[in-house]
C-alpha positions as a Markdown table, in Angstrom:
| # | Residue | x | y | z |
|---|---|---|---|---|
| 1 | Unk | 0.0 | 0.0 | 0.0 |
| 2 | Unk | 1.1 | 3.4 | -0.6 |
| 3 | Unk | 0.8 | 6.2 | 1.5 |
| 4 | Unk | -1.1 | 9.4 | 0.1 |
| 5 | Unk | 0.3 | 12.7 | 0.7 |
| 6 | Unk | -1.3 | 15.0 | -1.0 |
| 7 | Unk | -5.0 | 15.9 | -2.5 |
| 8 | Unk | -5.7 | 18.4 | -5.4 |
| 9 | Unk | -8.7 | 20.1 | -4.2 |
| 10 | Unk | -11.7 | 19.5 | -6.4 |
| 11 | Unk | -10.7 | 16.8 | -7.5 |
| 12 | Unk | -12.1 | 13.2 | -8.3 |
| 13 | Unk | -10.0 | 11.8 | -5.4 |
| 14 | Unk | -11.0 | 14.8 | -3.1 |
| 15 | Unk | -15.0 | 14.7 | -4.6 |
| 16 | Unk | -14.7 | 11.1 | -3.7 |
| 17 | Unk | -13.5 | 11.7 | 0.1 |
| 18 | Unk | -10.0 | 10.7 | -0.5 |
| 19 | Unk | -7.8 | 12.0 | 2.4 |
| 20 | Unk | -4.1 | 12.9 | 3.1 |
| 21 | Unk | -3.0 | 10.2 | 5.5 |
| 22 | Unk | -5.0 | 7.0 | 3.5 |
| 23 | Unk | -3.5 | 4.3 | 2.2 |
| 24 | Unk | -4.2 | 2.9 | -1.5 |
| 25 | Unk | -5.0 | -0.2 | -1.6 |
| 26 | Unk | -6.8 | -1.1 | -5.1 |
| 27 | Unk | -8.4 | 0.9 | -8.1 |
| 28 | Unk | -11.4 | -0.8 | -10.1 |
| 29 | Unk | -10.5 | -4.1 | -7.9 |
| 30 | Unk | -7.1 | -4.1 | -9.3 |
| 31 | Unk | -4.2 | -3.9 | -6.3 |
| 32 | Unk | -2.0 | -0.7 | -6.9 |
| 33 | Unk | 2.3 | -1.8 | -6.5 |
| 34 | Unk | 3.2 | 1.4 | -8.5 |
| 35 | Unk | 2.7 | 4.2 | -10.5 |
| 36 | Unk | 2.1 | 2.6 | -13.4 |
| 37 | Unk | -1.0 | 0.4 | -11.7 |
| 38 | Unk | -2.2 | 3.9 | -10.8 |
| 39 | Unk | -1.8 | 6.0 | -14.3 |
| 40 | Unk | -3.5 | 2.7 | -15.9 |
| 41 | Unk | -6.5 | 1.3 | -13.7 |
| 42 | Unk | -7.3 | 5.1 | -12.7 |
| 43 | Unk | -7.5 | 6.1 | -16.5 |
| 44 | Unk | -11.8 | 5.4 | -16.9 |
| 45 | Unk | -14.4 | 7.5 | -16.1 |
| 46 | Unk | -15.7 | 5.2 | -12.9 |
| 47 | Unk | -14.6 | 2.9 | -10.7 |
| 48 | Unk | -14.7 | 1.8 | -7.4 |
| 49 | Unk | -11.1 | 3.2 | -5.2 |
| 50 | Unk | -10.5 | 1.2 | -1.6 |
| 51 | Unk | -8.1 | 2.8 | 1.0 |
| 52 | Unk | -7.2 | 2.0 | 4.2 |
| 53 | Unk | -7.6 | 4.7 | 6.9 |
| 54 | Unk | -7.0 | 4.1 | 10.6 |
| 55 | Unk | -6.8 | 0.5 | 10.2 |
| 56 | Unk | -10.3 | -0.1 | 7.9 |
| 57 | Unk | -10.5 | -0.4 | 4.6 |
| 58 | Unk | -13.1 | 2.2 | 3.0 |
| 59 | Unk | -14.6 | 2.0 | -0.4 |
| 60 | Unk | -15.6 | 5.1 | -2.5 |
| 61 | Unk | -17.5 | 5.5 | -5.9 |
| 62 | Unk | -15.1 | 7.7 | -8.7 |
| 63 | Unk | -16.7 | 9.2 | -11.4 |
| 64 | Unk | -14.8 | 11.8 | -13.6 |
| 65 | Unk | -13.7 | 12.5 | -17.3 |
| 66 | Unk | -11.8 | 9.7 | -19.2 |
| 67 | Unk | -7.8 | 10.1 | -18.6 |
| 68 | Unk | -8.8 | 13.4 | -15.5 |
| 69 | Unk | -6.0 | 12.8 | -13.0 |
| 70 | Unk | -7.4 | 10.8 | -9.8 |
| 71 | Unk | -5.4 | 13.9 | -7.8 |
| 72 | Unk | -3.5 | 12.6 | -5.6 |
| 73 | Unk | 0.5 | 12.7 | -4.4 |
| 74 | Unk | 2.1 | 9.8 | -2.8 |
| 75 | Unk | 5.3 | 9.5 | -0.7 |
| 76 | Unk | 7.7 | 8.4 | -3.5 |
| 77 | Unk | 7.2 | 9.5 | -7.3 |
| 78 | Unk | 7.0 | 5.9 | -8.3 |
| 79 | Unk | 5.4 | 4.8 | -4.8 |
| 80 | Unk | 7.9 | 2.4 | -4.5 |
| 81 | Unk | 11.8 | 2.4 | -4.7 |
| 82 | Unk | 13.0 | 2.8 | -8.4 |
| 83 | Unk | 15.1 | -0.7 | -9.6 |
| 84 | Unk | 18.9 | 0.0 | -9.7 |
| 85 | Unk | 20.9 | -1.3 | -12.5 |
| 86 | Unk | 22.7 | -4.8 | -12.3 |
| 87 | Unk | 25.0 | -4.7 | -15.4 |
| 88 | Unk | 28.9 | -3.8 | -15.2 |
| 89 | Unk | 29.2 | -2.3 | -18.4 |
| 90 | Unk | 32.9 | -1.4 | -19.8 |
| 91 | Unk | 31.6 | 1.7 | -20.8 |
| 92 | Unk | 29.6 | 3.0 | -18.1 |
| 93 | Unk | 29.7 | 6.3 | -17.3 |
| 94 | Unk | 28.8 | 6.6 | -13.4 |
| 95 | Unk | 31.7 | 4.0 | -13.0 |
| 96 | Unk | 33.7 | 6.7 | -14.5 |
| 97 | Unk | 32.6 | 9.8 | -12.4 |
| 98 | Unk | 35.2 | 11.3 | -10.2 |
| 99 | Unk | 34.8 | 11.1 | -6.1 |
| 100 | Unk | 33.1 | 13.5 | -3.8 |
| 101 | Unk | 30.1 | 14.4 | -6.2 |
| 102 | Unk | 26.1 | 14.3 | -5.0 |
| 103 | Unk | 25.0 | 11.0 | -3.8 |
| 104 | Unk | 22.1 | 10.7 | -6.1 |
| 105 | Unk | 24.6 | 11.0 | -9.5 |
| 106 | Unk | 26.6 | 7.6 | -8.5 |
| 107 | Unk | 22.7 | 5.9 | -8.5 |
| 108 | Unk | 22.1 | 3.9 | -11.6 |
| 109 | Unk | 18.5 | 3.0 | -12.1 |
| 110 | Unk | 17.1 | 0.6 | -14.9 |
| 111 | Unk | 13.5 | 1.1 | -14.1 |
| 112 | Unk | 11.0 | 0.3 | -17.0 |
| 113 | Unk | 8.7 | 2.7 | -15.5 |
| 114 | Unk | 11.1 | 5.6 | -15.4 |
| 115 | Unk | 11.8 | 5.0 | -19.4 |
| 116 | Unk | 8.0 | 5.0 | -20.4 |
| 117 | Unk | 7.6 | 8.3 | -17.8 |
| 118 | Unk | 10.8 | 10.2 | -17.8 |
| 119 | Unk | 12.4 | 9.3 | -20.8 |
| 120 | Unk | 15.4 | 7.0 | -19.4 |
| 121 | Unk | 16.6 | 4.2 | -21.0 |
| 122 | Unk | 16.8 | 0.3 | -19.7 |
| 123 | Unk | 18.5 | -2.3 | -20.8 |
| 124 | Unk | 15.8 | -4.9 | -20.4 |
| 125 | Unk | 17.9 | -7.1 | -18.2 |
| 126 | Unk | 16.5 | -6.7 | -14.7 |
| 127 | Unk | 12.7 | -7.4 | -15.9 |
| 128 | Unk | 10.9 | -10.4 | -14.5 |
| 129 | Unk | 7.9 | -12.3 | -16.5 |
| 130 | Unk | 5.9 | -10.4 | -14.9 |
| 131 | Unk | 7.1 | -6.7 | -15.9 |
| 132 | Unk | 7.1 | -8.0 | -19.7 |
| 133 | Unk | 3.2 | -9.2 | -19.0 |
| 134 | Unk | 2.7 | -6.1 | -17.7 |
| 135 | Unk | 4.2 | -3.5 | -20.6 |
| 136 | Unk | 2.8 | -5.9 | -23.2 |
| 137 | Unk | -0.8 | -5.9 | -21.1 |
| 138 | Unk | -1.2 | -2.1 | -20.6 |
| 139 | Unk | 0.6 | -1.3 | -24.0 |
| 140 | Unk | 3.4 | 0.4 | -22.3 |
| 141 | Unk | 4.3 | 3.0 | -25.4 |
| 142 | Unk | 7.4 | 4.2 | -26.2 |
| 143 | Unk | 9.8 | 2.7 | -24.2 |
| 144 | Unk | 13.6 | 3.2 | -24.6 |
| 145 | Unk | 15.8 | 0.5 | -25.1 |
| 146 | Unk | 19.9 | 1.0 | -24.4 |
| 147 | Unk | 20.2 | -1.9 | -26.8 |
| 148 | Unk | 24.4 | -1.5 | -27.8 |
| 149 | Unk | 24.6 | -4.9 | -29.8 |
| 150 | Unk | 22.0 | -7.6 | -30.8 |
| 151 | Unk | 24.9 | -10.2 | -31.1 |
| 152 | Unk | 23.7 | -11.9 | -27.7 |
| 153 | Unk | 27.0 | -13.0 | -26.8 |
| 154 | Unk | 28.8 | -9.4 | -27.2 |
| 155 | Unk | 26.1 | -7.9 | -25.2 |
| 156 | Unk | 26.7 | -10.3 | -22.2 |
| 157 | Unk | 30.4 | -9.1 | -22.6 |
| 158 | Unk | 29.2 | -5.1 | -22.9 |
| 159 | Unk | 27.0 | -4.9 | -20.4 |
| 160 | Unk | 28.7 | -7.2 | -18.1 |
| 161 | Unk | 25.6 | -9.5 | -17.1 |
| 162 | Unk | 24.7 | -12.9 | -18.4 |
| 163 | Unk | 20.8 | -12.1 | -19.0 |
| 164 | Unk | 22.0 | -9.6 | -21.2 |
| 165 | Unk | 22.2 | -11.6 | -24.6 |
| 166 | Unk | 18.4 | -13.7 | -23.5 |
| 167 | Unk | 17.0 | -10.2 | -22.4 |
| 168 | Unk | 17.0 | -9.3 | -26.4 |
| 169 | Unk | 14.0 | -11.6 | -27.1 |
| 170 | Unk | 12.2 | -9.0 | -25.5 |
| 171 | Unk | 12.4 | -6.7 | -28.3 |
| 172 | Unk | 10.7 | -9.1 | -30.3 |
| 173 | Unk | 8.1 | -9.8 | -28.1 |
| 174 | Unk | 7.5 | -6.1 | -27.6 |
| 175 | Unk | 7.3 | -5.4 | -31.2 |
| 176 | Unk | 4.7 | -8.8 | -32.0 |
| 177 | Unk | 2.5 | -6.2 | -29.2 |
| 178 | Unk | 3.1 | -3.1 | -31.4 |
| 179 | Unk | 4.8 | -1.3 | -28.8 |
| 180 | Unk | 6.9 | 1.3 | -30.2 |
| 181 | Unk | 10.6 | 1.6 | -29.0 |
| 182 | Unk | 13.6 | 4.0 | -29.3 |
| 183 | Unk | 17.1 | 2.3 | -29.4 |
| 184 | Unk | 20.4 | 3.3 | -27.9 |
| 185 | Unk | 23.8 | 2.4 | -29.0 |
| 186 | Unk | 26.9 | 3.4 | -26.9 |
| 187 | Unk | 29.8 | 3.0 | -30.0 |
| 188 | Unk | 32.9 | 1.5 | -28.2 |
| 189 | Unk | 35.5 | 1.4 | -30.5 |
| 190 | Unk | 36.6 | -2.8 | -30.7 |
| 191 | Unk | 33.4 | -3.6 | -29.7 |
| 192 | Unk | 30.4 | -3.0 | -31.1 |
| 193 | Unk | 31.6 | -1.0 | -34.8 |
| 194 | Unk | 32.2 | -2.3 | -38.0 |
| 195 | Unk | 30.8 | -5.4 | -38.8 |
| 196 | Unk | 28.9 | -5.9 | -35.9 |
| 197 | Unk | 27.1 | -2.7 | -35.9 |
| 198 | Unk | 25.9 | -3.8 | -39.0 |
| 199 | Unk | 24.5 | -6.8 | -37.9 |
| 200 | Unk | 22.8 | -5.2 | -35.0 |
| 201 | Unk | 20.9 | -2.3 | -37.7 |
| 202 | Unk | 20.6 | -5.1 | -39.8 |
| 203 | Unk | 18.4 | -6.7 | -36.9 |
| 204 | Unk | 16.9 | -3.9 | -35.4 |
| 205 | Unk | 15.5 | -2.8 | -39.1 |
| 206 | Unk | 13.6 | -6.3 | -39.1 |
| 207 | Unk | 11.5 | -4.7 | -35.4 |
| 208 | Unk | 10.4 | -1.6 | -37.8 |
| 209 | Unk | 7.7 | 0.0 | -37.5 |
| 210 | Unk | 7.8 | -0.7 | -33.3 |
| 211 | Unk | 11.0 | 0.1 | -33.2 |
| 212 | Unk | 11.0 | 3.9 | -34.3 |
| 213 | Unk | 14.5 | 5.2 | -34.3 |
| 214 | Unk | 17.6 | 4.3 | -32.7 |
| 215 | Unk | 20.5 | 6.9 | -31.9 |
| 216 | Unk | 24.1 | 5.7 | -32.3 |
| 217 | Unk | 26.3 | 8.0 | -29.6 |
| 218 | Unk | 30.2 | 7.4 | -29.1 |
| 219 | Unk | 31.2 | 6.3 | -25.7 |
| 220 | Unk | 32.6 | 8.4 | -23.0 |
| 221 | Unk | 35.6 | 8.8 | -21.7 |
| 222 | Unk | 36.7 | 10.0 | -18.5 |
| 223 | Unk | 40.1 | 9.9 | -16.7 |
| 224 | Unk | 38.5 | 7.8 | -14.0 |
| 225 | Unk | 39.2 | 4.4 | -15.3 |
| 226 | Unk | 40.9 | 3.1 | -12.7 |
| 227 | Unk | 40.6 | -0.5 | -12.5 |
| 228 | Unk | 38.0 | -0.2 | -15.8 |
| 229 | Unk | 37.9 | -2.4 | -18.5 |
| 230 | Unk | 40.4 | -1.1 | -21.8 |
| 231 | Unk | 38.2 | 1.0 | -23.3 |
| 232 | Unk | 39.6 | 4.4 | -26.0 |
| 233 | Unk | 37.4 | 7.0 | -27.3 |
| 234 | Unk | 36.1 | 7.2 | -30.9 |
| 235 | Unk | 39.0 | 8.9 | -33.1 |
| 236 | Unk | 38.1 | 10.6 | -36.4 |
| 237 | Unk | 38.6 | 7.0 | -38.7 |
| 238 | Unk | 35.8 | 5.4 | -36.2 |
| 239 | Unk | 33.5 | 8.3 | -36.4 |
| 240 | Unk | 34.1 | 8.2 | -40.7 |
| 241 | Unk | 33.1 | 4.6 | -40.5 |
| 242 | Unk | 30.4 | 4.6 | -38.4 |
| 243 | Unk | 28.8 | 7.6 | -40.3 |
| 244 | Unk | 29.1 | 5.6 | -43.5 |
| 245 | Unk | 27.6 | 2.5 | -42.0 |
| 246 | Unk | 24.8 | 4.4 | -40.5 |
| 247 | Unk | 24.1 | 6.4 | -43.8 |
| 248 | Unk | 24.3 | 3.1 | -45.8 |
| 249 | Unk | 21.5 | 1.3 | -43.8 |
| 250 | Unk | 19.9 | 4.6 | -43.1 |
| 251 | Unk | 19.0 | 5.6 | -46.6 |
| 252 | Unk | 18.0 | 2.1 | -47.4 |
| 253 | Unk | 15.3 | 2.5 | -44.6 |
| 254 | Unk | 14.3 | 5.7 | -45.7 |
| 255 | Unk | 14.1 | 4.3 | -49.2 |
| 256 | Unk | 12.0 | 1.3 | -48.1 |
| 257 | Unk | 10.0 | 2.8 | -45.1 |
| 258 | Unk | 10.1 | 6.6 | -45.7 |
| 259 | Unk | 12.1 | 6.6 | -42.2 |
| 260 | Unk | 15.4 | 6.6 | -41.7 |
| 261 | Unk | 15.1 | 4.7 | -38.2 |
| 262 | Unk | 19.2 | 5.3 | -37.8 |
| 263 | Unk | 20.6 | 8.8 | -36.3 |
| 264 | Unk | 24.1 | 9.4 | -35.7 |
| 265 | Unk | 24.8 | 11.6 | -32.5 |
| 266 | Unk | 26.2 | 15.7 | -33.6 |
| 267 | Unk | 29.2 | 14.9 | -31.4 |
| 268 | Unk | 30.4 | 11.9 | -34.0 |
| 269 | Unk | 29.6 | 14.6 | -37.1 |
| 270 | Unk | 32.3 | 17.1 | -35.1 |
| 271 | Unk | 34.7 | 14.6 | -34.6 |
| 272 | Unk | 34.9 | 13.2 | -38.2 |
| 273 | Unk | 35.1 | 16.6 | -39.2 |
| 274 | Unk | 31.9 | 16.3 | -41.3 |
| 275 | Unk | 28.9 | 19.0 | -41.8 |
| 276 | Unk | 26.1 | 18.6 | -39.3 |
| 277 | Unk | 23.0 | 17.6 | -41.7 |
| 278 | Unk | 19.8 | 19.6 | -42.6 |
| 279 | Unk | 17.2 | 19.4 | -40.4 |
| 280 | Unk | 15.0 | 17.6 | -42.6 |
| 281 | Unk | 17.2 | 15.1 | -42.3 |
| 282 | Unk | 16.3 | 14.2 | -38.8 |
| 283 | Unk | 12.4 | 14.0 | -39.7 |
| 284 | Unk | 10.2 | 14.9 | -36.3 |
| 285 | Unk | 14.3 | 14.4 | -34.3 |
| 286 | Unk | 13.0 | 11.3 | -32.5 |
| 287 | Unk | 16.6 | 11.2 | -30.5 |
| 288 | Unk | 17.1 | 14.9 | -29.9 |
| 289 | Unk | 17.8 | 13.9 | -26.3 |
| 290 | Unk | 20.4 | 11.6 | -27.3 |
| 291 | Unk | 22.1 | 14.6 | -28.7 |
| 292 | Unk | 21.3 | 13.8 | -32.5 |
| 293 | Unk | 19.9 | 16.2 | -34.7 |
| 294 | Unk | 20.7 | 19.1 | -31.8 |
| 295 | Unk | 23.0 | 21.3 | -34.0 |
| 296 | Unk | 20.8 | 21.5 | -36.8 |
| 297 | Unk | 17.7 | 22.0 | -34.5 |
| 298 | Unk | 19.5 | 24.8 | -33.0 |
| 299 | Unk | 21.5 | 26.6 | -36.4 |
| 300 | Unk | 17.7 | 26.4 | -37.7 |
| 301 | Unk | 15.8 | 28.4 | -35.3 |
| 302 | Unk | 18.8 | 30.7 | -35.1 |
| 303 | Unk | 18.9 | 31.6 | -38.6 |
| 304 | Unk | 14.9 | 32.0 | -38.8 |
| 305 | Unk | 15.4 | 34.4 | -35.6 |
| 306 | Unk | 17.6 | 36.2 | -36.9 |
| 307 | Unk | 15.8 | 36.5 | -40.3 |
| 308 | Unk | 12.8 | 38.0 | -38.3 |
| 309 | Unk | 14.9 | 40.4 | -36.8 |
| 310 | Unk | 15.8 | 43.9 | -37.4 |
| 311 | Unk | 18.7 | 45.8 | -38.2 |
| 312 | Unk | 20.0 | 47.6 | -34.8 |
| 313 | Unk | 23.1 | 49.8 | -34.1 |
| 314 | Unk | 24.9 | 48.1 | -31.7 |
| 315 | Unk | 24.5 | 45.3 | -29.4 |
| 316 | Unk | 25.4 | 44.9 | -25.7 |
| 317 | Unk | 28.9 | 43.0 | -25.6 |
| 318 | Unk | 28.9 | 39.6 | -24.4 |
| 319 | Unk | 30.5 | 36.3 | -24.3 |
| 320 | Unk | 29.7 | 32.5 | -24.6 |
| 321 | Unk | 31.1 | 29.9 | -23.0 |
| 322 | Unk | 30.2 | 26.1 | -24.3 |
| 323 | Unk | 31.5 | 23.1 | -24.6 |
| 324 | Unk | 35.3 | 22.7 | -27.2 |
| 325 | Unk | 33.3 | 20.9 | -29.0 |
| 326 | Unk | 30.9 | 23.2 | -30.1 |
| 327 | Unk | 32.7 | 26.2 | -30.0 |
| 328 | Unk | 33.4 | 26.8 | -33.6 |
| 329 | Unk | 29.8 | 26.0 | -34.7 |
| 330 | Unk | 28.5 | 28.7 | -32.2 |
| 331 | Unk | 31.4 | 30.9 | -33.7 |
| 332 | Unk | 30.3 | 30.7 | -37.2 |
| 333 | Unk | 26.4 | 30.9 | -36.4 |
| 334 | Unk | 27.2 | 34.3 | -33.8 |
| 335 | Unk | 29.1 | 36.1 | -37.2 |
| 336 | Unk | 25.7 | 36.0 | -39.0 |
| 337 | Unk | 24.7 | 38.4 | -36.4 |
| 338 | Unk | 27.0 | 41.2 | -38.6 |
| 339 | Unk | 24.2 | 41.1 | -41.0 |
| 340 | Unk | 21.8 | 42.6 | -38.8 |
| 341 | Unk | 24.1 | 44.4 | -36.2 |
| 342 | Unk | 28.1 | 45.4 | -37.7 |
| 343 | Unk | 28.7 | 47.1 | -34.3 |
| 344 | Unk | 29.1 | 43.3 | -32.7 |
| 345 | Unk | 31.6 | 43.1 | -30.2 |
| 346 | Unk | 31.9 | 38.9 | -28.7 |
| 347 | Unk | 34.0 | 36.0 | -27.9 |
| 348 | Unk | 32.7 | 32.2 | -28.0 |
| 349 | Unk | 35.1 | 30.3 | -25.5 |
| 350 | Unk | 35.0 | 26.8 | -25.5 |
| 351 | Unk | 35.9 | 25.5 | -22.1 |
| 352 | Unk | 38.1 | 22.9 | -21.7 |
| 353 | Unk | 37.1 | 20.1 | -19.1 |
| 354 | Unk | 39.7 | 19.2 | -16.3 |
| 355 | Unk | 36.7 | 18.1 | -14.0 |
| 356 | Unk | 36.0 | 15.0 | -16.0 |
| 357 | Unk | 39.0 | 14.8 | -18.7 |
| 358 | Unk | 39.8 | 16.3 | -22.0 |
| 359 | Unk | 38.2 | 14.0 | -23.8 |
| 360 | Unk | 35.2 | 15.0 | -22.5 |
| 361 | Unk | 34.3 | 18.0 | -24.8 |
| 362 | Unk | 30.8 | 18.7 | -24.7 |
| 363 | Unk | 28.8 | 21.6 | -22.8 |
| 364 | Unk | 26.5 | 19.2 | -20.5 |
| 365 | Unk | 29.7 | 18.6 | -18.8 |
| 366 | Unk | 31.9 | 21.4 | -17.9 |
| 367 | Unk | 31.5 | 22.4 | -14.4 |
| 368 | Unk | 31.7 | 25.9 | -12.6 |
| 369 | Unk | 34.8 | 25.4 | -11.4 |
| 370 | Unk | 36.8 | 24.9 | -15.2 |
| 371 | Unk | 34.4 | 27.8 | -16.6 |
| 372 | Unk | 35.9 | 29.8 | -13.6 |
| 373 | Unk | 39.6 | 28.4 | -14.4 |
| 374 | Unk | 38.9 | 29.0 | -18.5 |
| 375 | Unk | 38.1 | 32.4 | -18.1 |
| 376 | Unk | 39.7 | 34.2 | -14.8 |
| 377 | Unk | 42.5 | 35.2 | -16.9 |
| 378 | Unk | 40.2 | 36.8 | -20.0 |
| 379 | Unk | 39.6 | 40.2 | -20.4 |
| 380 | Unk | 35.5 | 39.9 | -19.9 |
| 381 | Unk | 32.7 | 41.8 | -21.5 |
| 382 | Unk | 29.8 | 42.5 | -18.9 |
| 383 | Unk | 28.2 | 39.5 | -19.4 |
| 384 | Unk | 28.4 | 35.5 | -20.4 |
| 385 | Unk | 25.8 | 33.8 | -21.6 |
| 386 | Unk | 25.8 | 29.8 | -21.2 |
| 387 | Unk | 24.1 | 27.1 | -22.2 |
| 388 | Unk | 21.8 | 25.9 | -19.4 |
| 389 | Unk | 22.5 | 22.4 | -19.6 |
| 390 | Unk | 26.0 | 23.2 | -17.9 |
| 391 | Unk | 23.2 | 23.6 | -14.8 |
| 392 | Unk | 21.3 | 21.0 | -12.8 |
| 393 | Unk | 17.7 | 20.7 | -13.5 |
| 394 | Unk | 15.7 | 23.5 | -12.3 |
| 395 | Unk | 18.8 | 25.4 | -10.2 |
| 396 | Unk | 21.7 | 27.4 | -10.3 |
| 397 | Unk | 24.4 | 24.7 | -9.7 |
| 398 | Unk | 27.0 | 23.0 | -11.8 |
| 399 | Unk | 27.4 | 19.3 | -11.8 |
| 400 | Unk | 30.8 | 20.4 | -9.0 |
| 401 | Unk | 28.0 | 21.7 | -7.0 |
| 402 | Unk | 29.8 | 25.8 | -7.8 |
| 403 | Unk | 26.5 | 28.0 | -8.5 |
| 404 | Unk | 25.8 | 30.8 | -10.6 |
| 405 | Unk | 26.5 | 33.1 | -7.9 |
| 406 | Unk | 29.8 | 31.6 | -7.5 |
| 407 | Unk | 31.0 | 31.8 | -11.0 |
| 408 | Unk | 29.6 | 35.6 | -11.2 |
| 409 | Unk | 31.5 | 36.3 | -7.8 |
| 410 | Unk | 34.8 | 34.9 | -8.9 |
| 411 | Unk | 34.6 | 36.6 | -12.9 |
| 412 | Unk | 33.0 | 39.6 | -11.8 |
| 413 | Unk | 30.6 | 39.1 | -14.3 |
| 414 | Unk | 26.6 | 38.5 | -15.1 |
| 415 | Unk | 26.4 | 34.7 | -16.1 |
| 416 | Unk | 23.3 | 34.6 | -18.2 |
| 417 | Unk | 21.7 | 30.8 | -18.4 |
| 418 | Unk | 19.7 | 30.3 | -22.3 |
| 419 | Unk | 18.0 | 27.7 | -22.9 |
| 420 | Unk | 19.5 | 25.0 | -26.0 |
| 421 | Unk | 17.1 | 27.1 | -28.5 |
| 422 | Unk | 18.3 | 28.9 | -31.6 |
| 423 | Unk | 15.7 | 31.8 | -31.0 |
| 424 | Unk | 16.6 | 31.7 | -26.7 |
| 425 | Unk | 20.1 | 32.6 | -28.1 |
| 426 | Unk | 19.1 | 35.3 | -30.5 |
| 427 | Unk | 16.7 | 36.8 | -27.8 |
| 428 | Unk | 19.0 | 37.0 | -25.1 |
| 429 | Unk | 22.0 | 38.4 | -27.0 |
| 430 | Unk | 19.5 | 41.3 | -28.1 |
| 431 | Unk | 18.1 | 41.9 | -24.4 |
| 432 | Unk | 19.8 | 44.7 | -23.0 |
């Protein structure tokens, strides 16, 4: 039973006599283990809801509008613990964080429920019978699959577990139910390139339509491999082949299916020193949180903004600070501005990362402590801008736990957040 801790007033839950302090026991006769018996058996317009207050069990009639939220709040998001991971992959990146950070970023969850409500992706490899009965039952739709290989025995090598390989059936069983999937796969040069990432698009191009797109991202490397398996970073040859193999099979699919299913993360574009694609060419950018199809997103809405916009005098001198990676991209897309503006006075830095290694180049990871160290020495215009996925959801801080405040204190400038939007950019370099 779950614990209810909160009532939205007026609604179904609270019309119905709900209270802060019951206990759910069952919704429509079905008992409730988690969030997802909730979201589901709560979904009708009646049923009957049983709780258990002060030790007796009290039935009450619901009657609302089809999909209305029941209104209430338990204890735990997912009234119940979320399932931690039980693979040792070689290329894991929490094994590879450094000590001292938050708690809650050395936690690695593989929770079914958190992919279909949040977005994250699972491996497949901790489910029981039951938790496949259950997506297949309530049509559990999309679901995201960190999938790295289907050659069964490579994948019990990857991921370090020896369910990993059987685990794969799933996606077939999950596709016989029509439930759509996104794919994953972490490149590790050695591993799972060449040959047999062309046996694994091969298979996963048999799952289409249920399996909607799959994102192929290189691995990360820290310098916190200590005792890890050998492991190197994609070089500019792997990122060449993987972007042919990828294209290959891609265009085949978007030849036979009108999709191209297979995305190639920006950051493998940069390093084979090849141009980002269209935007068109990532269709409705089904991995856009795997980083594909981010660059051209972003060069898009910036050059519409700045189409909309009108000529000015002068702008406010600023700087950005991003990731090495891409720094010249945001270089080449702030010179446009002279066509509006030719008073433009800027400086894109891209910030090397000593927190986590120089091989890690992108803007999600560089902390407040290297943008401090990158920049003390500079001779600063009034104001920075960053991107604000340098910052922990929803706050000020940097994944070193150094806050806005800190890096404005210590630069003796304004650090201005903006969000990962073209037109965020263009607005906030105009704002005065």
């Amino acid at each position: 039973m779950s614990k209810i801790t909160g009532v939205d007033k007026q609604s179904p839950a609270y019309r119905a006599g709900i209270r802060v302090g019951d206990e759910l026991v069952s919704i429509a006769g079905q008992k409730v283990r988690d969030v997802l018996d909730y979201m589901f058996y709560s979904y009708d317009e009646e049923f009957d809801i049983v709780v258990m207050r002060d030790g007796h069990l009290i039935e009450s009639y619901i009657e609302k509008s089809e999909g209305e939220p029941l209104g209430l709040d338990f204890e735990t998001y997912l009234m119940d613990s979320p399932r931690s991971c039980s693979n040792r992959c070689v290329f894991c990146f929490i094994d590879q964080l450094p000590p001292g950070m938050r708690d809650t970023l050395y936690f690695k969850d593989d929770d079914a429920r958190l992919s279909f409500l949040m977005g994250n992706y699972i491996t497949l490899t901790n489910l029981t019978r039951s938790d496949v009965d259950k997506i297949v039952r309530m049509h559990i739709s999309p679901i995201n699959i960190s999938i790295h290989t289907t050659n069964p025995e490579l994948r019990v090598k990857m991921l370090g577990n020896r369910n990993a390989g059987i685990a794969l059936e799933y996606l077939k069983e999950f596709a016989d139910a029509g439930i759509i999937m996104n794919g994953q796969i972490v490149l590790c040069p050695g591993y799972n390139d060449g040959d047999e990432l062309r046996r694994t698009l091969r298979d996963l191009e048999k799952l289409h339509p249920s399996m909607h797109s799959v994102s192929v991202v290189p691995v990360g490397i820290t310098k916190y491999r200590d005792n890890l398996a050998k492991l190197r970073a994609v070089e500019k040859q792997d990122a060449l082949q993987v972007i042919s193999i990828v294209d290959e099979i891609g265009d085949a699919c978007k030849e036979r299916f009108g999709t191209r299913i297979f995305y190639c993360a920006d950051e493998l574009y940069l390093k084979a020193e090849l141009p980002i694609p269209n935007a068109d060419y990532y269709e409705d950018f089904p991995q856009i949180e795997n980083g594909v199809g981010m660059v051209a997103q972003f060069k898009e809405e910036f050059e519409l903004s700045l189409e909309e916009l009108e000529e000015v005098e002068s702008i406010e001198p600023f700087a950005i600070a991003t990731g090495e990676l891409f720094a010249p991209i945001m270089c080449n897309l702030i010179d446009l501005l002279r066509t509006k503006c030719n008073n433009v006075s800027y400086r894109v830095y891209g910030v090397k990362n000593s927190y986590f290694g120089e091989k890690i180049t992108v803007s999600g990871l560089v902390t407040g402590g290297d943008l401090i160290n990158a920049l003390k020495h500079e001779a600063l215009p009034p104001r920075i801008l960053i991107p604000i996925n340098m910052l922990r959801s929803g706050e000020n801080v940097f994944l070193d736990d150094v806050t806005v405040e800190d890096v404005e204190q210590a630069l003796g400038v304004k650090v201005v957040p903006v969000e990962n939007r073209g037109s965020d950019l263009i607005n906030t370099i105009m704002m005065r």
